[in-house]
C-alpha angles and dihedrals in degrees: 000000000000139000104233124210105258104228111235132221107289087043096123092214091071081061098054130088103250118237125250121265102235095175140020095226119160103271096062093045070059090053097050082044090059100037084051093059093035090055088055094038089063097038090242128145092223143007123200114201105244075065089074104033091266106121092200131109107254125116127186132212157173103238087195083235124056091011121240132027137190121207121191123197091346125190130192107225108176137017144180140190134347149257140183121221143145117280135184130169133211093237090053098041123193093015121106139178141174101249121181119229138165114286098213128023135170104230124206125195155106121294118223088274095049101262115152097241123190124190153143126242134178132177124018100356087049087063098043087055095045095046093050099042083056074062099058094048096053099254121117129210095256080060087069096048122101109274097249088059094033085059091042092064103042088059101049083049093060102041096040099034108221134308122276095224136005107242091215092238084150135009112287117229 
């Protein structure tokens, strides 16, 4: 396995829509290998593989359970209530936001050997997946803050670059 360089705001593939994944070869059962070691690497809950230059539709993430998961071509196919909670994310270190998302969601999707999986997740593991399926659809937490912060942040970003570290003040994503 490899650690793989986690791509930072400005990247424009964090901007672009990810490809479908139309079959598990070997070389994407590589790439779940690598975004695996790379999430733990940087201490984060999920990784999304524009994250890591790859424009396909695979996330990764620490369930808090079994481990690790893989998810292909997820969808999210139901959803209820909201909630609103921090978030950060490894490609904007160091910034954080309350984001609302849905508290409770139905996934569809394709597991690391190609099985069609269906479930339902809440809490912590509902965030993860909708975090990292805005990902894959190009849009990025600060996306989803109210426009004043949005803009805020955008400005200290430009002006004081990223951050060198995390600092791991929430889960990132």
């Amino acid at each position: 396995m490899a650690r793989l360089s986690v791509r930072l705001y400005g990247d424009p593939i964090l901007r672009t829509v990810a490809e479908p994944v139309t079959a598990v070869t070997p070389e994407i059962k590589t790439i779940i290998a690598d975004m695996t070691e790379t999430m733990w690497h940087q201490v984060g809950v999920g990784l999304a593989a524009p994250q890591v230059g790859v424009s396909l539709r695979i996330l990764v993430m620490d369930d808090g359970k079994r481990g690790a998961r893989a998810l292909l071509n997820p969808s999210i196919t139901d959803r209820r209530g909201s909630v609103v909670e921090e978030e950060g994310c490894l490609s904007i270190p160091g910034v954080f936001g309350d984001v609302e998302r849905s508290k409770w969601i139905a996934v569809s999707a394709l597991d690391e050997n190609g099985a069609a999986i269906s479930f339902e997740a809440q809490g912590l593991p509902a965030k993860v997946i909708q975090h990292e399926i805005d990902h894959l659809d190009g849009v990025l937490f600060i996306d989803r803050l109210p426009p004043v912060t949005r803009d805020r942040i955008k400005k200290r970003i430009q002006k004081e670059g990223l951050a060198k570290t995390t600092g791991h003040h929430a889960f990132a994503l």
